[in-house]
C-alpha positions, 0 to 999 in steps of 0.5 A: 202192367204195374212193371211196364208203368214202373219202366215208364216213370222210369225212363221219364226220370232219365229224361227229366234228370238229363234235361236238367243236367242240359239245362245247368250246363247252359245256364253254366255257360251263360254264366262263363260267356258274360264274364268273358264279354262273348255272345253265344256262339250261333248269336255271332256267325247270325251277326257275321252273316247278316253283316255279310248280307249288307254286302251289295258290291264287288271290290277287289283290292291290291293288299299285302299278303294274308295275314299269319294263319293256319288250316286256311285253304289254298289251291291253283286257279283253274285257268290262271296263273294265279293260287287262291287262299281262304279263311284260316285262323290265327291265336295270338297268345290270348285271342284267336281269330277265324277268317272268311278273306278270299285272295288271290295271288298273281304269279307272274307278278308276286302281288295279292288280290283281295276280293270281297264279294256279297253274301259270302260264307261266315269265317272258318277253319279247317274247312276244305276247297277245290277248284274246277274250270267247269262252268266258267271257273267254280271254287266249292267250300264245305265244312269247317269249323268257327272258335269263338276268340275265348276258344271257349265255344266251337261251332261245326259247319255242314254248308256247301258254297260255290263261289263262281270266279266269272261273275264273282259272286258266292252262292249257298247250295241248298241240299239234303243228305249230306255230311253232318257238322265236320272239321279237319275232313278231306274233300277231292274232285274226281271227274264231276264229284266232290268226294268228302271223307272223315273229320270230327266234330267236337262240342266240349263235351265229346269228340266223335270222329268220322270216317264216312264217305260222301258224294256230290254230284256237280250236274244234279247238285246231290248228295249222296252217302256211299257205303263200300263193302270191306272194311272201312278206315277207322273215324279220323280226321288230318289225313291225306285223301289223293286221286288215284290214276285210275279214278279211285281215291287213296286215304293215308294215316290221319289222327284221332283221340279217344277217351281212356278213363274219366278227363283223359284223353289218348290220341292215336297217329294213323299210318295204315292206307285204304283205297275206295273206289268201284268195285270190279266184282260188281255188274252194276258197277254201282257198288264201292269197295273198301281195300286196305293196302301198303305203300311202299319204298322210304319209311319215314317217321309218323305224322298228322296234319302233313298237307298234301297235293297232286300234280296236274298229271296225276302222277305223284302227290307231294307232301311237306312236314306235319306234327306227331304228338307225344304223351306223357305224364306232364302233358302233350308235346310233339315233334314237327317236321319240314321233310319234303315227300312223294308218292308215286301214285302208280307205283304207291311208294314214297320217297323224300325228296333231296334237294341238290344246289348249285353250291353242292356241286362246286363242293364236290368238283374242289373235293375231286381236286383233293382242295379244301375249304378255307378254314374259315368257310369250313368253320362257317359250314360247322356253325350252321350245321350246328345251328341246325341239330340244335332246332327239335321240332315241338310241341301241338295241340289240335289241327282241325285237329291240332292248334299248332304253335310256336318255336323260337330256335328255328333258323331264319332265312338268312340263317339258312341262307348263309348255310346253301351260301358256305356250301352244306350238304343240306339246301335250304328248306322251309321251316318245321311246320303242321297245316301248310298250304301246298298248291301246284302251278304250271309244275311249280310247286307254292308253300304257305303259312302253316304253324309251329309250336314250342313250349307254350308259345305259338309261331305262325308263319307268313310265308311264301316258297316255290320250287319247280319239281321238275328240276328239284334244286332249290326252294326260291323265298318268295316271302320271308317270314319275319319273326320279329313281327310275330305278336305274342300275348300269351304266356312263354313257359308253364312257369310263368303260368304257374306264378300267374296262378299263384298271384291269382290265389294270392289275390282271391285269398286277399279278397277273402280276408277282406 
């Protein structure tokens, strides 16, 4: 008996010993959020979602396109020749700033539509959408995640909201058992359920990454939690999930981080392939399956945060850039990407993309006649090659996983246009970049946005791109991104973040001496 009291009072230390720890660190907290000039975190989305409340009219306004941003949403309407766009987030340097605007881009006519409707979701990236033409046309958001403008405080959503694109108007859906808190998940349609996979939540002190799997039933408006036999993915989030001819889901590579000892990190970029779907053993044909399987064909360099989209066939699935980060002793950089990529989904083999110009192909008739380039044509072409080489893709750090960023010697549009003009080998591609948005229209394929980063400073794009995949000769520029216009506030180089430090010592020791 004495021994059982004993581990009693004991286990009644632990309990009073960890609520206070708790209790510092809010009260630690509090302490940083005022000097910050921040409410706390729930205190903002309450005030953002009753302002939103106040709400009592539709409007829908002609505007200039988004603003900069990334880890927004973008997909095709169902019935329009229209793409929507909603929320994202952009970091300006000092702030960062999340959004909930819902867009509407008309193809035909290259112009923009914001739409304001009443009692809408709270801001958020990293969060997904699809878009269905049942019921008069629906678009369904899940998850995602708020940052307070300090990046001092995340707050993870598990909502699920409808917006029905005939009446306009948002609607929160009410239903038990779903996913908990998540960003950088991945959420498809197949037939009449939304199926949602991974993500991560993060509250500053640990990072848990998922890899569950989820239904929602868009008739009983239920979730329900699946849990196939084999052996599942390992919990990540920034990963591709794509519907498979046959009604089955295919998960591709993704990222996660774990802790290796005391305020270390290591991050881990994934290129194995599960296939989850019904199992064929099963009589019920009630019971999923796990399989881990190979894609075939071109090997091309591992990465996260590659956007991925499927053709209205369900044929092949597209995919442009995504990041790969590097460790070493001095911190994390990566690598950026802007190669353009397919997967046959019957065959599961990828292959990249090359484009061929109109100007290649008078390029090789002068070769077949043994003509040369003018000298001065020749030169030009070497320029822009160089130019080129010399762009190395840089720098990351978190997506739903990455905050991606900045890079000042990527080739501008004219740059690159000149380049496709002299005749190069090479046609015209967007920019390296993480975290796009990639949409399907009538089999055009549209690309927007999305981030670089390069040293310590953070370019995120504006940008608007089209190629028809039919033909694959050429991306058109639908909207040029223009650099000048970027606003930086933040600091270029850690030697300046040095010097920032040292002047801030200075002063504190001056203070002192005071």
């Amino acid at each position: 008996m004495g021994k059982k009291d004993k581990n009693k009072k004991k286990g009644k230390g632990i309990e009073k010993t960890q609520a206070k720890t708790e209790k510092k660190l809010i009260t630690k907290m509090k302490k940083e959020l005022k000097d910050l000039g921040e409410d706390n975190i729930e205190s903002m989305i309450a005030q953002i979602e009753k302002e939103e409340q106040k709400r009592l009219q539709v409007t829908e306004t002609e505007v200039e396109p988004p603003s900069r941003r990334v880890n927004f949403s973008l997909v095709s309407h169902p019935d329009k020749d229209q793409l929507i766009f909603y929320g994202g987030e952009y970091f300006n340097g000092q702030k960062t700033f999340v959004y909930n605007d819902l867009y509407f881009y008309n193809i035909p006519t290259n112009t923009w539509i914001l739409i304001k409707a009443s009692a809408g979701p709270p801001p958020r990236c990293s969060h997904q959408m699809v878009a269905t033409s049942a019921n008069k046309g629906q678009l369904w958001l899940f998850g995602g995640e708020f940052v307070s403008p300090s990046q001092s405080q995340f707050y993870h959503y598990r909502d699920l909201w409808v917006y029905h694109l005939n009446s306009k108007q948002w609607e929160k859906i009410t239903a038990p058992n779903g996913p908990s808190a998540r960003s950088g998940h991945r959420m498809m349609l197949v037939k009449k359920q939304l199926f949602v996979f991974g993500g991560f939540h993060d509250n500053l002190r640990d990072c848990k990454y998922f890899n569950d799997l989820y239904s929602f039933d868009l008739e009983t408006y239920k979730w329900k939690k699946i849990e196939p036999v084999g052996t599942p993915p390992t919990g990540r989030s920034a990963c591709c999930m794509m519907p498979l001819p046959d009604g089955k889901i295919l998960i591709y590579g993704g990222y996660s981080k774990e802790s290796v000892k005391k305020d270390m990190e290591k991050g881990h970029v994934y290129t194995d392939a599960f296939i989850v779907g019904l199992d064929k053993h099963d009589p019920t044909e009630t019971k999923f399956k796990w399989q881990q399987v190979k894609l075939g064909n071109q090997y091309f360099s591992p990465r996260c945060s590659m956007p991925v989209t499927t053709a209205t066939n369900g044929l092949s699935a597209y995919c442009f850039g995504g990041v790969f980060d590097h460790e070493d002793d001095e911190g994390i950089y990566g690598n950026f990407f802007n190669d353009f990529l397919q997967l046959d989904l019957e065959k599961m083999a990828w292959r990249q993309i090359e484009l061929s110009s109109k100007r290649d192909v008078k390029t090789k008739r002068r070769k077949n006649k043994n003509e040369e380039l003018p000298p001065n044509e020749a030169s030009e072409i070497m320029d822009v090659q160089e130019m080129a080489d010399s762009v190395e893709s840089t720098t990351i750090s978190d997506d739903g996983v990455f905050k991606v960023t900045v890079g000042p010697a990527v080739l501008s549009q004219s740059s690159t246009s000149d380049a496709t003009d002299v005749g190069t080998s090479k046609p015209f591609q967007p920019s390296h970049r993480s975290n796009c948005g990639l949409a399907i229209k009538h089999g055009v394929l549209y690309l927007y946005g999305g981030a670089f980063e390069y040293a310590k400073r953070d370019l995120t794009y504006n940008d608007l791109y089209s190629i028809d995949l039919r033909k694959l000769d050429e991306w058109k520029v639908l909207i040029e991104d223009d650099a000048s216009k970027v606003e930086w506030l933040g600091s270029d180089s850690e030697s300046e973040e040095e010097d920032e430090e040292e002047e801030s010592n200075s002063d504190d020791s001056d203070m002192e001496a005071n």
